[in-house]
PAZA-949589 format. One line per field, with one value per residue: x, y, z of N, C-alpha, C, O in turn; residue number from 1; residue in one letter. Coordinates in Angstrom, 1 decimal. Example, Ala and Ser with C-alpha at 12.3 -4.5 7.8 and 13.67 -1.06 7.14 Angstrom:
2
n_x c(13.2,12.8);
n_y c(-5.7,-2.2);
n_z c(7.8,7.1);
ca_x c(12.3,13.7);
ca_y c(-4.5,-1.1);
ca_z c(7.8,7.1);
c_x c(13.2,12.9);
c_y c(-3.3,0.0);
c_z c(7.8,7.9);
o_x c(14.2,13.4);
o_y c(-3.3,1.1);
o_z c(8.5,8.0);
nr c(1,2);
rest c(A,S);
//
This chain:
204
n_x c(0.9,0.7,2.0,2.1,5.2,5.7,3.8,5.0,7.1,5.7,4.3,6.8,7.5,5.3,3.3,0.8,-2.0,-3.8,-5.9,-7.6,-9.3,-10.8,-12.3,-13.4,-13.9,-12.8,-8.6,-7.1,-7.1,-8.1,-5.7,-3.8,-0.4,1.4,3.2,4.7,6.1,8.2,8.5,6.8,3.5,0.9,-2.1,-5.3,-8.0,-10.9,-12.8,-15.9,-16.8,-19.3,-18.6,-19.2,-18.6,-16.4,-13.5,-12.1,-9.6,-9.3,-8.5,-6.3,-4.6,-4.1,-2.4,-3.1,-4.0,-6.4,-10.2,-11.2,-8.8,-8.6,-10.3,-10.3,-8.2,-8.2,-8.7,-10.3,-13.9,-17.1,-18.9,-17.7,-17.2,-16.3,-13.5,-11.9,-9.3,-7.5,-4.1,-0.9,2.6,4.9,8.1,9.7,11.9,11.7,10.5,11.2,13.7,15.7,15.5,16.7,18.9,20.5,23.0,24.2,23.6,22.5,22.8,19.4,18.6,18.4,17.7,15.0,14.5,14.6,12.7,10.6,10.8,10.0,7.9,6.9,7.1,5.8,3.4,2.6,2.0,3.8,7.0,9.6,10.5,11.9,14.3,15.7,14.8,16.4,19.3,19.1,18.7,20.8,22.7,22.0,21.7,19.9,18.5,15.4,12.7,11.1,13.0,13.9,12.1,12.0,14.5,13.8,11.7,8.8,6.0,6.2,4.8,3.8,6.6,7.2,5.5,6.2,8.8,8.1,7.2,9.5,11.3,9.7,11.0,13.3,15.4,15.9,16.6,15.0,15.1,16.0,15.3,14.8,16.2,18.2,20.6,19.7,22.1,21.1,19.8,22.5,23.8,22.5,22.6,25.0,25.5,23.9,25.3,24.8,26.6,27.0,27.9,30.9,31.4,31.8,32.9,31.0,28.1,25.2);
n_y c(-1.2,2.2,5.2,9.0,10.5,12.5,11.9,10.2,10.2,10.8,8.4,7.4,8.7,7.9,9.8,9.4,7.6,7.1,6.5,7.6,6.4,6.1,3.5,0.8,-1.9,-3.3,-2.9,-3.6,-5.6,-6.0,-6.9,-7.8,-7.2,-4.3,-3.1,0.2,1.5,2.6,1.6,-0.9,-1.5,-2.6,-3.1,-2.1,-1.7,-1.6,0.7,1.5,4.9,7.8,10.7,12.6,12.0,12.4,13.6,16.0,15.7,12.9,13.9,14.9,12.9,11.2,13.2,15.7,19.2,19.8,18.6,19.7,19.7,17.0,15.2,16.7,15.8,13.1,10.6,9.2,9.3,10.6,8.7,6.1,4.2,5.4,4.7,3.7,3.9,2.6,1.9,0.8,1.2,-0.9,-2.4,-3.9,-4.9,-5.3,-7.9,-8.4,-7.0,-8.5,-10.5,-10.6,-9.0,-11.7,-13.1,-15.7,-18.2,-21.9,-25.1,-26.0,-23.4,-22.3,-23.3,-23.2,-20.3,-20.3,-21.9,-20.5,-18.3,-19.4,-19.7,-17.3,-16.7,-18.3,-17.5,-15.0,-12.6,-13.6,-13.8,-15.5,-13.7,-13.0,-13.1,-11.6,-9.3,-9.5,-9.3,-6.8,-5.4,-5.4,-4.8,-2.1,-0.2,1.4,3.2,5.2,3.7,3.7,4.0,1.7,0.0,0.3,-0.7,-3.4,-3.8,-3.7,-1.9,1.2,0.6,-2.3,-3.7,-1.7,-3.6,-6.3,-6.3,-5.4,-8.1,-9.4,-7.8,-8.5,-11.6,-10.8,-10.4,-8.3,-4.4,-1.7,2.0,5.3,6.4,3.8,0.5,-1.6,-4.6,-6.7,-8.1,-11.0,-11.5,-11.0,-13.0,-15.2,-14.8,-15.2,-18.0,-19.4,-19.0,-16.5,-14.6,-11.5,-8.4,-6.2,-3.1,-0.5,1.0,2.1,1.1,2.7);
n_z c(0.0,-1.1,0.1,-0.6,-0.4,1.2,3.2,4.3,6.5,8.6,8.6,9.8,12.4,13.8,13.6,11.9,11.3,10.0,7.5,4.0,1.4,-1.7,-3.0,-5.4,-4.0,-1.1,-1.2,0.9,3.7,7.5,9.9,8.4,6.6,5.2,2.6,2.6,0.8,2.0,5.0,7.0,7.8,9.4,9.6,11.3,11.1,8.6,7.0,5.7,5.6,5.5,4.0,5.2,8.2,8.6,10.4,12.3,13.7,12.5,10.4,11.0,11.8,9.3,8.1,7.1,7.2,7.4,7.5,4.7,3.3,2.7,1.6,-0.7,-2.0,-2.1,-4.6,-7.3,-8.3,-6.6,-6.5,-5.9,-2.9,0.3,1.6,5.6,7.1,9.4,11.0,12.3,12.4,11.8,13.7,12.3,9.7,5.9,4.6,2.4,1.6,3.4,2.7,0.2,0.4,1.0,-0.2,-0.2,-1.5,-1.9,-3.5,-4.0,-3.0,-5.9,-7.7,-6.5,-7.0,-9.7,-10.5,-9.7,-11.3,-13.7,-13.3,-13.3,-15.9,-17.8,-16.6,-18.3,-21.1,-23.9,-24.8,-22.8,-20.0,-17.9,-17.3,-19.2,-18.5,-16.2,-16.3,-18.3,-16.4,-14.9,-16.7,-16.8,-15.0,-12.4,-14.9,-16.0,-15.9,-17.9,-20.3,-19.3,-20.3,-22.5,-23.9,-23.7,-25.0,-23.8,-22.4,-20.3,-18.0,-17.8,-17.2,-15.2,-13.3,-13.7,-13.1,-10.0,-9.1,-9.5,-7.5,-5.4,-5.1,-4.0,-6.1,-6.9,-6.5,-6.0,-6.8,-6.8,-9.1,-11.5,-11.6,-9.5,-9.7,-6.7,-3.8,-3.9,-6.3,-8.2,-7.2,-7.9,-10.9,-11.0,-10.2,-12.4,-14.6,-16.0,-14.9,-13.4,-14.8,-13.8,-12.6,-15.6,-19.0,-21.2,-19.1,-17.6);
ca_x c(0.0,1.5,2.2,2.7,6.5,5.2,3.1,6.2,7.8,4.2,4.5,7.8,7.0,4.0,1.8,0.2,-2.4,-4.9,-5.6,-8.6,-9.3,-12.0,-12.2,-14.7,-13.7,-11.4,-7.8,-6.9,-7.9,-7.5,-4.9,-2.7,0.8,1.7,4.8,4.3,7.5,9.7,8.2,6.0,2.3,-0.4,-3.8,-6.3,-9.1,-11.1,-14.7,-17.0,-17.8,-19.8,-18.0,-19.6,-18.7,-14.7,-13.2,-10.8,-8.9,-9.1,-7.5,-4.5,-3.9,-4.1,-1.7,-3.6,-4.5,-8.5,-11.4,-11.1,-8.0,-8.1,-11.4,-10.0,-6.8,-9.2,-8.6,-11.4,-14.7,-17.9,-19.5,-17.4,-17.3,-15.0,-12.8,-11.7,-8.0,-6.3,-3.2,0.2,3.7,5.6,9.2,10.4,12.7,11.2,11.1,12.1,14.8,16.1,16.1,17.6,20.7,20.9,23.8,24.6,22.5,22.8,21.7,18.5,17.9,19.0,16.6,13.8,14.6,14.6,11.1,9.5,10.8,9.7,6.0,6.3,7.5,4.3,2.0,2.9,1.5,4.4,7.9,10.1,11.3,12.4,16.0,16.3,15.1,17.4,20.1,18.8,18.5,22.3,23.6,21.3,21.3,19.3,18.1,14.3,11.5,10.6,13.7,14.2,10.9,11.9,15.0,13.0,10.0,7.5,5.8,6.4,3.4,4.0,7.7,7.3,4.4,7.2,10.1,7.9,7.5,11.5,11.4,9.1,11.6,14.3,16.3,16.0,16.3,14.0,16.0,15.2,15.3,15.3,16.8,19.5,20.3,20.2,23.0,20.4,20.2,23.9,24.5,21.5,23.0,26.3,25.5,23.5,26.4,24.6,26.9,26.5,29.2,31.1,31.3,32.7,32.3,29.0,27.0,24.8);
ca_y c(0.0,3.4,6.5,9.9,10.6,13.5,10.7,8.3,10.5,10.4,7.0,6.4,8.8,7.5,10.5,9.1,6.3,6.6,7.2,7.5,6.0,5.5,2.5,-0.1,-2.7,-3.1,-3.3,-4.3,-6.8,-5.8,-7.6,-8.0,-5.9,-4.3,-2.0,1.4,2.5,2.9,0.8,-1.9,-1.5,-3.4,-2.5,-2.3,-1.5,-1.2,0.4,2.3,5.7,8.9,11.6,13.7,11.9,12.6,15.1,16.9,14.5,12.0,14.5,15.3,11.5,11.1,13.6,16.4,20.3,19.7,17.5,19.6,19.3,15.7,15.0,17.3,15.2,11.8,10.2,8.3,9.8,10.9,7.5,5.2,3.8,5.9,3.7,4.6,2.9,2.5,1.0,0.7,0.9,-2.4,-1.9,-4.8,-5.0,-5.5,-9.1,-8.4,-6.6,-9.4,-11.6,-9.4,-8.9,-12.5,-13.7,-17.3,-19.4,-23.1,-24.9,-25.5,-22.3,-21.8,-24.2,-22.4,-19.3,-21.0,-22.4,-19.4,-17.4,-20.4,-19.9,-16.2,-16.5,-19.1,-17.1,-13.7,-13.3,-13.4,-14.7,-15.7,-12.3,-12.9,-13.2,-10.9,-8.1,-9.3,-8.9,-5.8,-4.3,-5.4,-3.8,-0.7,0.2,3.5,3.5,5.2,2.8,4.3,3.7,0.6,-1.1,0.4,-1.7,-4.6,-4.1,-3.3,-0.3,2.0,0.0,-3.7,-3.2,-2.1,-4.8,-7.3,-5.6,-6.1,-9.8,-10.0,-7.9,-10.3,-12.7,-10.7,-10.5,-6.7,-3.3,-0.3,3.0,6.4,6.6,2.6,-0.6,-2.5,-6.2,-7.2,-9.2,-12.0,-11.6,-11.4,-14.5,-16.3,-14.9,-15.9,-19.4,-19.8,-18.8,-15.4,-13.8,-10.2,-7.8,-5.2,-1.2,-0.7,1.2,1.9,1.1,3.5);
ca_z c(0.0,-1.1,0.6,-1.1,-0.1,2.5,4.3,4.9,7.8,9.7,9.3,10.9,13.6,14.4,14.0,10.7,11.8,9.4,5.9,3.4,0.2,-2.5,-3.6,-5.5,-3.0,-0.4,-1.5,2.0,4.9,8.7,10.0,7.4,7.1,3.9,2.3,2.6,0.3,3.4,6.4,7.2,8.5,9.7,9.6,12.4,10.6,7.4,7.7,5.0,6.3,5.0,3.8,6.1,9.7,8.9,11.7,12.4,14.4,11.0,9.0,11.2,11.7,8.0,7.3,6.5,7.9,7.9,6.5,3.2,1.9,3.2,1.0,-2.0,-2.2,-2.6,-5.9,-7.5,-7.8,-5.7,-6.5,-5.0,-1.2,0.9,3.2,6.5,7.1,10.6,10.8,13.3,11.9,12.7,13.6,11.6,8.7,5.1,4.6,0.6,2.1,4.1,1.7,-1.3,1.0,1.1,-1.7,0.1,-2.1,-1.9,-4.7,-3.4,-3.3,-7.1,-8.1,-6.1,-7.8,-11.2,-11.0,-9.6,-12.4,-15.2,-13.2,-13.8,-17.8,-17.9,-16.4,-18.5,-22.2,-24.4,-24.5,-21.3,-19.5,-16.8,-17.1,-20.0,-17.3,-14.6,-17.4,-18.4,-14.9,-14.4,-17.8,-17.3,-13.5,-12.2,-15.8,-15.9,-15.9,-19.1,-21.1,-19.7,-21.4,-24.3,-24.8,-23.7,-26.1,-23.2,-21.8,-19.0,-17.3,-18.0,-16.7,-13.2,-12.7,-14.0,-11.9,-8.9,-9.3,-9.1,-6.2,-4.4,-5.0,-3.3,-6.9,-7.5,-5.7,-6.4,-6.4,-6.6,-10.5,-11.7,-10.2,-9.8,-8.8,-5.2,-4.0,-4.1,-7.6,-8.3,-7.0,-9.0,-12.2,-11.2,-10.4,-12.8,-15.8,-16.0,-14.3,-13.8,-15.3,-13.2,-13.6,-17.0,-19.6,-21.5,-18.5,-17.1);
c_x c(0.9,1.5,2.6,4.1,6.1,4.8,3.6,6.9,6.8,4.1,5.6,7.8,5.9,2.7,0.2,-0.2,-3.3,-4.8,-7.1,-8.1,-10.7,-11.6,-14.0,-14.9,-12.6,-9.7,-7.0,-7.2,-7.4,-6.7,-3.6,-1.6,1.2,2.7,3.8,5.1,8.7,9.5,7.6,4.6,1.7,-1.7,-4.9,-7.5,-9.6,-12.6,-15.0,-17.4,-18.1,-18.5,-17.4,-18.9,-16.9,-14.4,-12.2,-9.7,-8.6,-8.2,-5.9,-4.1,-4.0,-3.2,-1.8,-3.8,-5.8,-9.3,-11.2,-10.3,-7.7,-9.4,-11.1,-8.9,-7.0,-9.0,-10.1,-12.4,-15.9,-18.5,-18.9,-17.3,-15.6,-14.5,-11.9,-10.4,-7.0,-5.4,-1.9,1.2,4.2,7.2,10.1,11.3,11.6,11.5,11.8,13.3,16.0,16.6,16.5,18.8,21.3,21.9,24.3,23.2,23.1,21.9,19.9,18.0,17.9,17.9,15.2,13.6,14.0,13.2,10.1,9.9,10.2,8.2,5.8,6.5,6.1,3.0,1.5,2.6,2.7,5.2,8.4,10.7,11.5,13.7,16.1,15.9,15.9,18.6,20.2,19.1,20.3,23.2,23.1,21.4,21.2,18.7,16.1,13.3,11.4,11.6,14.0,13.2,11.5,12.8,14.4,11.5,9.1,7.3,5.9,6.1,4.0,5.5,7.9,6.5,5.5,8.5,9.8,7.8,8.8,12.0,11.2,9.9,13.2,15.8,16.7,16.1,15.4,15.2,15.6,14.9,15.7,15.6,17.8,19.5,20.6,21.1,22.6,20.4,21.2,24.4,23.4,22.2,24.1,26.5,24.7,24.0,25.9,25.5,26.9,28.0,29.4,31.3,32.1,32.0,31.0,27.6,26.3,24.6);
c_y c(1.2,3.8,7.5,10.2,12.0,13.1,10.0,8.8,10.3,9.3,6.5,6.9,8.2,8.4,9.9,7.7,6.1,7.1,6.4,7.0,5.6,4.3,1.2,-1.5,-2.5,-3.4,-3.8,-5.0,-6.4,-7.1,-8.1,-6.7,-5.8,-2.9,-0.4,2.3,2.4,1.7,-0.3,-1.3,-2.4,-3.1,-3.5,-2.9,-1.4,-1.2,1.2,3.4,6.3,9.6,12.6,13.1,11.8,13.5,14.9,16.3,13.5,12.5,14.8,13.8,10.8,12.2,14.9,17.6,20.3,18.8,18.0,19.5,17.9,15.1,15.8,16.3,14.0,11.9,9.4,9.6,9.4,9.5,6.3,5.4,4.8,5.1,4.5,3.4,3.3,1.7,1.4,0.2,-0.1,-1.9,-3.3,-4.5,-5.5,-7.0,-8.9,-7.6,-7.4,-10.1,-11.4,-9.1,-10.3,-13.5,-15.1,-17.7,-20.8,-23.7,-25.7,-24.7,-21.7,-22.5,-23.7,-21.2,-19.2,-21.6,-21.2,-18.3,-18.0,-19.9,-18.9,-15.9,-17.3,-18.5,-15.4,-14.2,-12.9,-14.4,-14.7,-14.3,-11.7,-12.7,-12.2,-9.2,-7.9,-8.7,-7.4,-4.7,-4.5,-4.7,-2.1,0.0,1.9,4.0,3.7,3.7,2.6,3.4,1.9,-0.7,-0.7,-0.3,-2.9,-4.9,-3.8,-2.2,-0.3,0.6,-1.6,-3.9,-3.3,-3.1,-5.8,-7.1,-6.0,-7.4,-10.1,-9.5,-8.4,-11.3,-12.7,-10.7,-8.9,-5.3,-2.2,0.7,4.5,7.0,4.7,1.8,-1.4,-3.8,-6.0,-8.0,-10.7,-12.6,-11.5,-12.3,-15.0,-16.3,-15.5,-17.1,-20.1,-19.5,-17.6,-14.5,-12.0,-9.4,-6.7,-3.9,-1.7,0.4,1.3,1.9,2.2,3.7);
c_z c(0.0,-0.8,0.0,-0.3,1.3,3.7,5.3,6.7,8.7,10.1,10.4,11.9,14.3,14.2,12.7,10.9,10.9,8.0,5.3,1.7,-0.7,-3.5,-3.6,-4.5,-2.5,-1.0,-0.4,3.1,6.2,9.0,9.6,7.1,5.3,3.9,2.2,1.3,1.6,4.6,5.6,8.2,8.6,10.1,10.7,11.5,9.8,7.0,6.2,5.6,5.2,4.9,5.2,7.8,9.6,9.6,11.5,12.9,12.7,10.5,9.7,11.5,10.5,7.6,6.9,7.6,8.2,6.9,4.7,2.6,1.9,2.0,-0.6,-2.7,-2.4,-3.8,-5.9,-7.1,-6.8,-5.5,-5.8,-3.7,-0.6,2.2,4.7,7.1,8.3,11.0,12.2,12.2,12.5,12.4,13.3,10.2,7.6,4.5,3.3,0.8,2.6,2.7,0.4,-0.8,1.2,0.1,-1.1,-0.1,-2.1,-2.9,-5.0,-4.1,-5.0,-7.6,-8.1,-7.1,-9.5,-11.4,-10.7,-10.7,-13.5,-14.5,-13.8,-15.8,-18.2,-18.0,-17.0,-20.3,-22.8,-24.6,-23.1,-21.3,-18.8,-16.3,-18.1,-19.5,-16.2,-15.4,-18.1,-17.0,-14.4,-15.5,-17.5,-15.8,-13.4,-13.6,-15.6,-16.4,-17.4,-20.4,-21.2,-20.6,-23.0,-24.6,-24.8,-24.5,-24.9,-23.0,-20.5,-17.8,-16.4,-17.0,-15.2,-12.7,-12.5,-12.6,-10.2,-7.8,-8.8,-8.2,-5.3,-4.4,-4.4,-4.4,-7.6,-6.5,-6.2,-6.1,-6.6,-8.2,-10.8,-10.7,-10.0,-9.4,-7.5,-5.4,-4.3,-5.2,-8.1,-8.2,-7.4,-10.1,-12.3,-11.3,-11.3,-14.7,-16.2,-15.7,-14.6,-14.2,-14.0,-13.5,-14.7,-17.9,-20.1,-20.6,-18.1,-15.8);
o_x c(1.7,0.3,3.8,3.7,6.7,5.2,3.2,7.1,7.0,4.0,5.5,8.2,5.9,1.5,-1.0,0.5,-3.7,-4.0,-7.6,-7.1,-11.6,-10.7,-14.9,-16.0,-11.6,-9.7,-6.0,-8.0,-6.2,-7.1,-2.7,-1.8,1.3,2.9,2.6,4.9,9.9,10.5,7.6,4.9,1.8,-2.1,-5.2,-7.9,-8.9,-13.3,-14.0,-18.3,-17.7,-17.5,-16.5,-18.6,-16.2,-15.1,-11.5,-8.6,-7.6,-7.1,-4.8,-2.9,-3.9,-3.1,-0.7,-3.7,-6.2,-9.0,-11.0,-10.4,-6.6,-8.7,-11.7,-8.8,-6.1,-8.9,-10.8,-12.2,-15.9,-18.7,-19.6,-17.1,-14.4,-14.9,-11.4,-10.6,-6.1,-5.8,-2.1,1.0,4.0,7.6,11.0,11.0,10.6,12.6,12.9,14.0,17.2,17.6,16.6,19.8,22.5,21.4,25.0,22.1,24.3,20.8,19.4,17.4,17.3,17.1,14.4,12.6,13.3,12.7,9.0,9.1,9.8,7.3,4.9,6.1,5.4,2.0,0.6,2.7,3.1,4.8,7.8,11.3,11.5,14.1,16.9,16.4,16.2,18.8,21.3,19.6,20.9,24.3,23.7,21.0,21.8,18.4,15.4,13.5,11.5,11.1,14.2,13.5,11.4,12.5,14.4,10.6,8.1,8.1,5.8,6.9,4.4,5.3,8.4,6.9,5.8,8.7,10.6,8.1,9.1,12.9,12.0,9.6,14.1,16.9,17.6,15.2,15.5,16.2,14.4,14.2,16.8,15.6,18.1,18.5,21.4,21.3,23.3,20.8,21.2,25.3,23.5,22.5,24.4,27.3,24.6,23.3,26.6,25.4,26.9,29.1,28.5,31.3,32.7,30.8,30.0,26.5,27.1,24.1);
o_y c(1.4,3.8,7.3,10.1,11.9,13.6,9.5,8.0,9.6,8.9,5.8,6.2,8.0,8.1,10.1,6.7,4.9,7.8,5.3,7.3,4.9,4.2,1.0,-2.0,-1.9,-4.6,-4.5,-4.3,-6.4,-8.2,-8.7,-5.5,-6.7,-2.1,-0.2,3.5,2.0,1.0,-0.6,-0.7,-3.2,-3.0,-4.6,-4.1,-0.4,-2.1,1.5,3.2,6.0,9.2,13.0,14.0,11.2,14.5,14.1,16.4,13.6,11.9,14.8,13.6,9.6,12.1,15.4,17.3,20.9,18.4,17.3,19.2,17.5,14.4,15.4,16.2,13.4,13.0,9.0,10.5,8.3,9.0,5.7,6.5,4.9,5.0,5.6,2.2,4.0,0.7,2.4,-0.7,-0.3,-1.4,-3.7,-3.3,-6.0,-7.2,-9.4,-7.6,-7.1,-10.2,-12.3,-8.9,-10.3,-14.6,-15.7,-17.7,-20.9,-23.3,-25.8,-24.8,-20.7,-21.7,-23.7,-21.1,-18.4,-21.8,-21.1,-17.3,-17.3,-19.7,-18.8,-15.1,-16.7,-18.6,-14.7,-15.3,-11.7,-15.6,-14.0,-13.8,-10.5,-12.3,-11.4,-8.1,-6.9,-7.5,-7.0,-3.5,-3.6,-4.2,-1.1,1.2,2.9,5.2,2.8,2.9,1.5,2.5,1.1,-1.8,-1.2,-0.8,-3.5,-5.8,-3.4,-1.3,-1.2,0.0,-1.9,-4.3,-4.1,-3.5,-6.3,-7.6,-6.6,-7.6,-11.0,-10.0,-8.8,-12.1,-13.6,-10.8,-8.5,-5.4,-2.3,0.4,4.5,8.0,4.3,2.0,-2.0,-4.2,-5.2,-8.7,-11.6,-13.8,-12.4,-12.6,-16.1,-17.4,-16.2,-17.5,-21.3,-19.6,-17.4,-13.4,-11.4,-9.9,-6.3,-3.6,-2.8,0.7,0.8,2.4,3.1,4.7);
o_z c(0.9,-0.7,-0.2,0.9,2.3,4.8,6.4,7.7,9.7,11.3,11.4,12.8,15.5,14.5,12.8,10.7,10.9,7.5,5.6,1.1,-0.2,-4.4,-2.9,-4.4,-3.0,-1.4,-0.7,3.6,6.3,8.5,10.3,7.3,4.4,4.8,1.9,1.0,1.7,5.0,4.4,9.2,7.7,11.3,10.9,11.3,9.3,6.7,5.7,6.4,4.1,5.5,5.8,8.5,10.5,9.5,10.9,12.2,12.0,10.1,9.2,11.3,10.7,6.4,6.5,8.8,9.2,5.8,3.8,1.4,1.4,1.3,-1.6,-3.9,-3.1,-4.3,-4.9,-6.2,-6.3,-4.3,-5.0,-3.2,-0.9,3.4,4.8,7.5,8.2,11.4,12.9,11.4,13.7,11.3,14.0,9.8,8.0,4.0,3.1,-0.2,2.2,2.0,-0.5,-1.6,1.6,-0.2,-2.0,0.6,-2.4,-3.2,-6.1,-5.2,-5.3,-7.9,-9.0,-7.8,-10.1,-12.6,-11.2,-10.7,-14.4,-15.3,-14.6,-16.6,-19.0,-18.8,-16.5,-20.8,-22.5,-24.6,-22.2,-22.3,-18.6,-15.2,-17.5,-19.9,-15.5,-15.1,-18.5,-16.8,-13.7,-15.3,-18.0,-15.8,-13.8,-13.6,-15.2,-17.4,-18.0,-21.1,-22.1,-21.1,-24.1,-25.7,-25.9,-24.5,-25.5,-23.3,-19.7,-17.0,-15.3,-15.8,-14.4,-11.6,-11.4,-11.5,-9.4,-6.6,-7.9,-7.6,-4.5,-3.5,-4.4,-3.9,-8.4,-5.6,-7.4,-5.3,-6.4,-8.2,-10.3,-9.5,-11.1,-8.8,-7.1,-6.5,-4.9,-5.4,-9.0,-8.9,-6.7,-10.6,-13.3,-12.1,-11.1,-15.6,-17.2,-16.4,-15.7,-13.9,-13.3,-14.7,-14.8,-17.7,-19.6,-20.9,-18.3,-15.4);
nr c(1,2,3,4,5,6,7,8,9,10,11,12,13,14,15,16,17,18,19,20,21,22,23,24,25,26,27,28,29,30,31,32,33,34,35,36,37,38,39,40,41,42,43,44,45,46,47,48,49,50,51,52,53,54,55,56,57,58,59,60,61,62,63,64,65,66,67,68,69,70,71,72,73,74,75,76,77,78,79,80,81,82,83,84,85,86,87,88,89,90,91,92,93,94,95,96,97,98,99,100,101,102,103,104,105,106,107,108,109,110,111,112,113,114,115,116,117,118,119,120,121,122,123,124,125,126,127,128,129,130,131,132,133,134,135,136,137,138,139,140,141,142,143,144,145,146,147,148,149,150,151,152,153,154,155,156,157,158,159,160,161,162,163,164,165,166,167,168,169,170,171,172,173,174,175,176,177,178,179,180,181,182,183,184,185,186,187,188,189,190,191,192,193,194,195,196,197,198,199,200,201,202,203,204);
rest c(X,X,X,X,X,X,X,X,X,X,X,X,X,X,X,X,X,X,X,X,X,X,X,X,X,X,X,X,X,X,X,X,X,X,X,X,X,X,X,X,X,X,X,X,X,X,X,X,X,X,X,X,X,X,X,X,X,X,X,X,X,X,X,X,X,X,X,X,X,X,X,X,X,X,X,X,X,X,X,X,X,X,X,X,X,X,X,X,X,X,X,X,X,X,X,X,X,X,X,X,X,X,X,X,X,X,X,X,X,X,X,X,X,X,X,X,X,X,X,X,X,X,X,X,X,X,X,X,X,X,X,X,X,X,X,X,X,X,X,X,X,X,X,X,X,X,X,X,X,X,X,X,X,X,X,X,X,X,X,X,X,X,X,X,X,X,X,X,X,X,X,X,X,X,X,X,X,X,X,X,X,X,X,X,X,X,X,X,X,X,X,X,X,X,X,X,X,X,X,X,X,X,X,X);
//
């Protein structure tokens, strides 16, 4: 679940417990803990209110100076259900974190790796492109989003969806423009005769 970049410090203080959203159904379940961008949360709560019964309290623990610019700043229009979203920051580590700094693979784990990338080339409409993005993401690093579909034949779009997949699996990092390999991924490509190249020329 995302946070506009303003939001994120609220969160890791703590003053930022709640947050609104229009949506046609819930995209979240109380209970369950999800990425913020920076942290980890876990959500209390996830109710249906009126518009009308948001207060002033709401809006400053959402982030906000008052109900209206908290209700102006709403995406999605009037017609859909407005959610009412309370959550607690958890002071854990990012498990795709953890395990993206992890470069001792055993081969096992190489194997693992290797079939959950064949599920994701399977279950994606095209050719396999899953390696020829890890590959990409290690020739091109910090390279916009943008550009990088474009050597790969996809768009913008398709791209980061993909990208995310191989973060989930602890083989890519996110960066502040593009991504690079995790060590995780470094040591897949490597043992698996991929191996990744070092600075050098050309790269970006």
């Amino acid at each position: 679940m995302l946070f506009e970049r303003r939001l994120r410090e609220g969160i890791r203080n703590g003053t930022t417990t709640v947050a609104f959203r229009r949506w046609r159904r819930p995209q979240v379940t109380a209970g369950h803990r999800y990425r913020t961008g920076t942290d980890m949360i876990e959500m209390s709560s996830v109710d249906i209110v009126a518009p009308t019964s948001v207060t002033r309290e709401d809006a400053r623990r959402a982030g906000y100076e008052n109900v209206q610019a908290l209700l102006a700043d709403l995406r999605g229009g009037p017609d859909l259900p407005l959610y009412r979203l309370t959550f607690r920051r958890v002071d854990e580590p990012d498990p795709r974190a953890v395990l993206a700094a992890n470069d001792s693979l055993a081969p096992a784990d190489v194997d693992d790796i290797g079939r959950r990338l064949a599920r994701l080339d399977r279950s994606g409409a095209g050719p396999p492109w899953t390696l020829a993005t890890l590959l990409a993401i290690d020739a091109h690093p910090a390279l916009r989003a943008g550009d990088l579909g474009a050597i790969l034949g996809q768009d913008r779009d398709r791209l980061k969806l993909r990208v995310r997949s191989l973060k989930n699996l602890g083989l890519t990092i996110s960066l502040a423009t593009g991504y690079r390999l995790s060590p995780r991924g470094a040591a897949y490509l490597s043992q698996t005769g991929d191996a990744p190249r070092g600075p050098g020329p050309g790269r970006v």
